[in-house]
VOGU-3710 file (C-alpha; in Angstrom, 3 decimals, decimal comma):
1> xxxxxxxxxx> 103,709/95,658/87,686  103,742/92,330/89,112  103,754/88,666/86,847  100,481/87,204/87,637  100,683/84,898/84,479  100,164/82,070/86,290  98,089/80,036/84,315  96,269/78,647/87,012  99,042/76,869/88,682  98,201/75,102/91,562
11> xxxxxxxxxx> 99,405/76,156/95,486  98,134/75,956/99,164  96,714/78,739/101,594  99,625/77,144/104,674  97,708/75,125/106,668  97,828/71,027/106,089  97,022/68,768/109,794  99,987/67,070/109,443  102,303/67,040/112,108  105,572/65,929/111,077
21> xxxxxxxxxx> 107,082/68,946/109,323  109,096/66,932/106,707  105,901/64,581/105,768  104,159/68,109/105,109  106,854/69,749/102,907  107,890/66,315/101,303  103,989/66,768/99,887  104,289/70,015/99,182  107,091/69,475/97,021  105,636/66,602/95,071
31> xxxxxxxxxx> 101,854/68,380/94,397  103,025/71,841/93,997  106,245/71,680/92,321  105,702/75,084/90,282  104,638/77,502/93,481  105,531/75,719/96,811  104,265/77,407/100,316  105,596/76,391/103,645  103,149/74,536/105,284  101,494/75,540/109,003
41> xxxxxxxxxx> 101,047/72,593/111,643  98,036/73,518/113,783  97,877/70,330/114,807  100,893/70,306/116,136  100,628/72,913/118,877  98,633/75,353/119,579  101,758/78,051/118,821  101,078/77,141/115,347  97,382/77,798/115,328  97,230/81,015/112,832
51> xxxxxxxxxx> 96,758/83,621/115,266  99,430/82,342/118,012  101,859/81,450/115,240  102,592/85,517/114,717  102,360/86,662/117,907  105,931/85,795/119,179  107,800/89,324/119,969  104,409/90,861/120,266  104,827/93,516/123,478  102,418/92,179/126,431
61> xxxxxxxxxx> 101,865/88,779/124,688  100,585/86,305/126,887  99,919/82,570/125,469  98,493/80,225/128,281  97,180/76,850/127,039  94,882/77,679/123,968  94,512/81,416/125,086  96,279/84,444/123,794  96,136/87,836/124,810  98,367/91,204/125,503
71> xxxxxxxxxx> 98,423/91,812/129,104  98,411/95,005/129,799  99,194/95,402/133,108  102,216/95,172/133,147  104,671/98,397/132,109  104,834/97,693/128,549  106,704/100,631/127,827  110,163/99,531/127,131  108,696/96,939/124,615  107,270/99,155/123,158
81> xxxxxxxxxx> 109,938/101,512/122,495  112,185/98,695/120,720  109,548/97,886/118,879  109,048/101,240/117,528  112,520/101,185/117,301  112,855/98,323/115,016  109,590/99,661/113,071  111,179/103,176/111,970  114,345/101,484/111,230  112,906/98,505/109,223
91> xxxxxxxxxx> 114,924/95,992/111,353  113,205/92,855/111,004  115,760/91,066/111,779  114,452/89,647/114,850  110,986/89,142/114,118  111,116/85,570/112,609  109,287/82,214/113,166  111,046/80,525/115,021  110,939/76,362/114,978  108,600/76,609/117,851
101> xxxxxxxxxx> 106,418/78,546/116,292  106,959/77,436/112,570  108,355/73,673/111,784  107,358/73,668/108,131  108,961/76,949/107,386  112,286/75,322/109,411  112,122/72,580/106,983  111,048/73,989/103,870  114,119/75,396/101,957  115,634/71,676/102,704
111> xxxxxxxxxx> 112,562/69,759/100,740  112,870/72,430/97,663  116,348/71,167/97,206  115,610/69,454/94,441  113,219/71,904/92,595  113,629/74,646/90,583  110,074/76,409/91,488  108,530/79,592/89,571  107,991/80,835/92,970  107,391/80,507/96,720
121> xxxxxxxxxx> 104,889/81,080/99,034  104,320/82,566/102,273  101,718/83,750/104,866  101,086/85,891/107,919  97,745/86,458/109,130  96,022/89,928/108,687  95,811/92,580/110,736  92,029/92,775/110,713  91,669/89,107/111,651  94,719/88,909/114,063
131> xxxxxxxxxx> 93,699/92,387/116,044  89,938/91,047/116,423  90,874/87,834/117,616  94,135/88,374/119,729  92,463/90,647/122,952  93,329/92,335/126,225  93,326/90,858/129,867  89,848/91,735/129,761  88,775/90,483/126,485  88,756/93,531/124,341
141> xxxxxxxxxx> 90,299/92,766/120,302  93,153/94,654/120,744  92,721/96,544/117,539  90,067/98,922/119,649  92,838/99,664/121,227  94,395/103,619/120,956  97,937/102,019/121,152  97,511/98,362/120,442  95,474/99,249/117,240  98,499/100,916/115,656
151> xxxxxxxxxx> 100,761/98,150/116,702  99,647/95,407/114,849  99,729/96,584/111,494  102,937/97,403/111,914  103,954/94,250/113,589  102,877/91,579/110,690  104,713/93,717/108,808  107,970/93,353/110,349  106,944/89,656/110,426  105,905/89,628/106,569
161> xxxxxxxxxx> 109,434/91,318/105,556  111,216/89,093/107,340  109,634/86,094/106,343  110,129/87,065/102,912  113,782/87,866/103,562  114,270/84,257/104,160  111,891/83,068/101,345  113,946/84,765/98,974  117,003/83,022/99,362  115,166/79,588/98,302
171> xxxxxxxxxx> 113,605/81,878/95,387  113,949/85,442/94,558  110,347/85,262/93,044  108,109/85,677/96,221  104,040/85,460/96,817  102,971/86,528/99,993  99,326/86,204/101,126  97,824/88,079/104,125  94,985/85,748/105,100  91,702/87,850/106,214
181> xxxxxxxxxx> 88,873/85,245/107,303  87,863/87,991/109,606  86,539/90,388/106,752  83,682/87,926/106,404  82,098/90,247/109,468  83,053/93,750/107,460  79,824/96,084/107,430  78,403/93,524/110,345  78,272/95,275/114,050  81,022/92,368/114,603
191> xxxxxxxxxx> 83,702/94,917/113,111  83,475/98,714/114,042  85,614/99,399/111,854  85,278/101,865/108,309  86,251/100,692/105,048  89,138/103,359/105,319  90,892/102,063/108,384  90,272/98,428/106,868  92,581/99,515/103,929  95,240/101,051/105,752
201> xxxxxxxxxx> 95,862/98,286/107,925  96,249/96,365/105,193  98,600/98,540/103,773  100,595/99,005/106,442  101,029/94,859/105,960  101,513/95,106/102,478  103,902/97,648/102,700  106,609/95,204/104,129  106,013/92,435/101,172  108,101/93,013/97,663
211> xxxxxxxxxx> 107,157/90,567/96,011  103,545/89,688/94,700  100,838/90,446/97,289  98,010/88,134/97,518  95,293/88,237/100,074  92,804/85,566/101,293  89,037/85,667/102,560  87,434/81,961/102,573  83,802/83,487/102,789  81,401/86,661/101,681
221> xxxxxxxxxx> 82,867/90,286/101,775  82,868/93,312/100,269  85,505/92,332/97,844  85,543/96,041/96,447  87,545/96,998/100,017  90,325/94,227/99,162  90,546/95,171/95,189  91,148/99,180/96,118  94,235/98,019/98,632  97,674/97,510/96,318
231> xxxxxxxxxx> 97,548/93,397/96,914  98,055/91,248/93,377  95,687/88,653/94,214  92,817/87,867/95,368  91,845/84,466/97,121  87,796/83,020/97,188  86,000/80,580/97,875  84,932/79,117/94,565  83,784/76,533/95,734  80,880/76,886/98,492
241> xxxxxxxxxx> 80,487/80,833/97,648  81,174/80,839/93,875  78,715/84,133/92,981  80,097/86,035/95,865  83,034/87,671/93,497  80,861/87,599/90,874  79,221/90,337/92,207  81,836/92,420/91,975  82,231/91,884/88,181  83,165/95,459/87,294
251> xxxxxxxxxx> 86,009/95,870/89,527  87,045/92,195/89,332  88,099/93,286/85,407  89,607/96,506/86,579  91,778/94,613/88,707  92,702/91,877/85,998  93,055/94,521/83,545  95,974/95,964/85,691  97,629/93,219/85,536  96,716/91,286/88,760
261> xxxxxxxxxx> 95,259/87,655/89,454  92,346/85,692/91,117  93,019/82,707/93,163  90,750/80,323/92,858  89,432/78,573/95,689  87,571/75,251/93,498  89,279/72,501/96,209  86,992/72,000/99,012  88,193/71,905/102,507  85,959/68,859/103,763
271> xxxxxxxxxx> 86,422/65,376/103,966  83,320/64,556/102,487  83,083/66,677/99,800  87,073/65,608/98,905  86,233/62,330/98,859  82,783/62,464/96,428  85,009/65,533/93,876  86,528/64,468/90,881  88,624/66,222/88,456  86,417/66,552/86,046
281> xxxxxxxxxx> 83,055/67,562/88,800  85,578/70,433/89,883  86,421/71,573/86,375  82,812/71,926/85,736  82,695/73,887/88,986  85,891/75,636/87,886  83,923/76,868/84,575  80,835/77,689/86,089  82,206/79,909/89,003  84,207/81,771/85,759
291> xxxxxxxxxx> 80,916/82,292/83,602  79,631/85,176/85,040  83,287/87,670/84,558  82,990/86,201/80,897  79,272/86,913/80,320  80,178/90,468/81,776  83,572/90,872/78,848  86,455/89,375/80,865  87,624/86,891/78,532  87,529/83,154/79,339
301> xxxxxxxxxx> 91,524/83,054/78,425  92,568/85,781/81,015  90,709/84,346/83,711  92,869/80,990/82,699  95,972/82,801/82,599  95,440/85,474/85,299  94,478/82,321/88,182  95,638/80,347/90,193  93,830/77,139/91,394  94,143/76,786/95,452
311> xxxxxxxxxx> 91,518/75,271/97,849  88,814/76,949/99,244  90,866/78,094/102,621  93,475/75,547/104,657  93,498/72,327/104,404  94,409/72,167/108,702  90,743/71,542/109,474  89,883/68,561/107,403  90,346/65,932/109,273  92,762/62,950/108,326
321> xxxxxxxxxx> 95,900/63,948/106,528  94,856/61,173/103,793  92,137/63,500/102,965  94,606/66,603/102,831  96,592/64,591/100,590  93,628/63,653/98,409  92,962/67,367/98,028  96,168/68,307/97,095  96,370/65,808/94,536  92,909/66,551/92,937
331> xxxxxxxxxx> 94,417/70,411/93,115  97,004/69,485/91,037  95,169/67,214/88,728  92,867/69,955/88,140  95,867/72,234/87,238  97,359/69,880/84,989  93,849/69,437/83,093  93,243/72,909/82,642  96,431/73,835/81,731  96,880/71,644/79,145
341> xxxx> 93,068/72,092/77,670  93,466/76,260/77,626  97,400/76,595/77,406  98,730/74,153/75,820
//
């Protein structure tokens, strides 16, 4: 079973708009000390938007200007075959991000130097949201697609393991989220796809992760389709949708009584709404959003020690980088508050 004693330590979901890579892990090593994650650059380039940033070694992938697709006009077989290949043989070795593609995960291990972290944290984008958004030459999501469809899966999980791989080395105690803002439109006629195929794409992801699974939706869902896959956490938005888990009381305790955790989302992602928060308006927040699992017998100390305390989704689209770095330090304000009221 996997530690999710966190104790509502505070972390990031990747994306900060920063885009010097060293500025961005310099601040994630001073506000997240405990559970560092490599931060994304979107504003950077686009190869580091969330969808682009996975796609290198993808067979057919095209990326012109702010566009990505798989062309598939072109003989793709060969590309296929290696990847195959590599799948059945679990050879990941090539399926990295590169510094192109990645420049906070190039400078990450060198910022962390200095700490001695409980764990680290990494990211790949979901096959759900990744095969709806990435598409054809003619604008189809790819994961409609007879061949395509079973590709993708498979693919973030190559890029998971081998992410992970090199995670490890900085810290053998590894949290990997697949991020899933896509399942927002599961049950809508924006997703043809069942509840059971939903799951095992996900689990062909998870499959490549050892370490603790987490996985992120910054909207509504049917957060009963996430708790029956094998992830460890679950990511919400407890900020702007705080009753949208609460729904799901029954299963939310099923899952926390096996042992697994419940990120948070209480920082907003907003410049606005940073700027008018306090620590103690988003503890109130923090305590409201848990009322409802305690009313319904999940006890108000589990739901301390079984969290962790992230914003509501990444931090990329919020404007200015000072308020980014106002977030992240009301995230770890808020940690430190909590943790020392309920923990001690």
């Amino acid at each position: 079973m996997a530690n999710c004693q966190f104790g509502c330590l505070p972390t990031i979901i990747g994306s900060v708009p920063h885009k010097d890579p060293v500025r961005a892990c310099e601040l994630v090593a001073h506000y997240l000390r405990d559970i560092p994650a490599w931060p994304q650059l979107p504003k950077r380039t686009f190869l580091e938007n969330m969808y682009a940033q996975y796609s290198e070694g993808f067979p057919g992938i095209v990326i012109k200007g702010e566009k990505i697709y798989v062309d598939r006009k072109q003989d793709l077989t060969r590309q296929l075959e290696q990847f195959y290949t590599d799948y059945l043989a679990n050879d990941f070795s090539k399926y990295t991000l590169s510094p192109e593609y990645a420049a906070g995960f190039q400078a990450f291990p060198d910022a962390l130097r200095k700490l001695t972290p409980r764990a680290v944290k990494g990211h790949v984008t979901g096959p759900i949201s990744w095969g709806l958004t990435v598409t054809d030459e003619s604008g189809k999501a790819i994961i409609y697609d007879e061949t395509f469809g079973d590709v993708v899966p498979k693919f973030l999980r190559l890029k998971a393991s081998r992410q992970e791989q090199v995670l490890s080395k900085i810290n053998r105690n590894t949290i990997m989220f697949v991020d899933e803002p896509y399942m927002t439109a599961f049950g809508s006629i924006a997703m043809q796809l069942s509840r059971e195929q939903v799951i095992a794409a996900l689990e062909e992801t998870f499959a490549g992760i050892r370490g603790i699974k987490g996985v992120h939706c910054c909207g509504n869902t049917d957060w009963s389709v996430l708790m029956q896959t094998s992830a460890n956490i679950i990511h919400f938005d407890a900020y702007k949708y705080p009753d949208s888990l609460a729904i799901y009381t029954k299963e939310v305790k099923k899952f926390m009584d096996n042992g697994n955790c419940i990120g948070w989302g209480i920082i907003p992602t907003d410049a606005e709404s940073v700027n008018k928060e306090s620590v103690a308006s988003l503890k109130d927040r923090l305590e409201s959003a848990m009322a409802p699992f305690t009313r319904k017998g999940i006890p108000f100390k589990t739901l301390v020690e079984q969290g962790l305390l992230l914003p509501a989704c990444g931090l990329g689209p919020i404007g200015s980088e000072a308020a980014a770095e106002r977030a992240l330090q009301l995230l770890a304000d808020l940690s430190a508050y909590i943790r020392s009221k309920y923990i001690g």
